[in-house]
N, C-alpha and C positions, 0 to 999 in steps of 0.2 A: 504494500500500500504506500510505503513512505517514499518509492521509487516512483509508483504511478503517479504521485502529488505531484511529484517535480517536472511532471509534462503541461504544458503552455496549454491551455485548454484553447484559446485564440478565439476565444468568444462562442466554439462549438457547445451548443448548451446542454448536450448528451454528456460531454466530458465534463462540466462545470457540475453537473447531477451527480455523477458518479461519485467527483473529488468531493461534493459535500456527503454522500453516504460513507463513504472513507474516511472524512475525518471524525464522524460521529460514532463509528465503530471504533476507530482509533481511540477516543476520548473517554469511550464505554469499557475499554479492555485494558488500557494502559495502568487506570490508579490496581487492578486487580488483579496486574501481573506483578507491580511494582509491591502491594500488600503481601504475594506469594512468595517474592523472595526470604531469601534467609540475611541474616543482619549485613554476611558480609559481600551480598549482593548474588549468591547463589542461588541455581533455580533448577530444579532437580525435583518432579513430583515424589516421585517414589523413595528418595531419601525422606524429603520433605514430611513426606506422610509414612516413612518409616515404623514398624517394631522395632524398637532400641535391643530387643532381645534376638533379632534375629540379623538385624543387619549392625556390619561394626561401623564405626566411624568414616566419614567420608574421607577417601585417598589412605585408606590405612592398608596394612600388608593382609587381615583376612577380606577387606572386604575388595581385594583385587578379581575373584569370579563376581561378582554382582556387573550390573550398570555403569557403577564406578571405573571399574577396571575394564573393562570392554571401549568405553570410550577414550579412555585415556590410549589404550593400542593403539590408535588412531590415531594421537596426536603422538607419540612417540615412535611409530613402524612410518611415519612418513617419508618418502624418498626428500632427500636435498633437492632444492632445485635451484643452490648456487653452483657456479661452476668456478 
């Protein structure tokens, strides 16, 4: 959405219609992604709404099979793309 905003509507009033339902969606979901975080700006459902008994801390060494650790493989298995 915040991509589609930044196109020049040029007085097309189909596009002027759309940007105003976009930002009212936008306006509607933002305070209650931003409520969903965690203090130090993390957003993660399933931690979030964790059993503290069943899953360990986030980025800890048990909780590397969970969600946690699955995404992190991904920021760490990345190819270099300096050369």
């Amino acid at each position: 959405m915040s991509i589609a905003l930044m196109i020049d509507p040029k007085g097309d009033q189909d596009i002027i219609r759309a940007h105003e339902k976009m930002r009212a969606t936008l306006e509607d979901w933002i305070p209650k992604i931003l409520a969903a975080q965690e203090p130090d700006g993390y957003l993660q459902t399933a931690f979030t709404l964790r059993d503290p008994a069943r899953w360990a801390e986030r980025w800890s060494v048990p909780a590397r099979g969970n969600h946690e650790g699955y995404v992190a493989g991904y920021f760490s298995n990345r190819p270099s793309t300096t050369t």
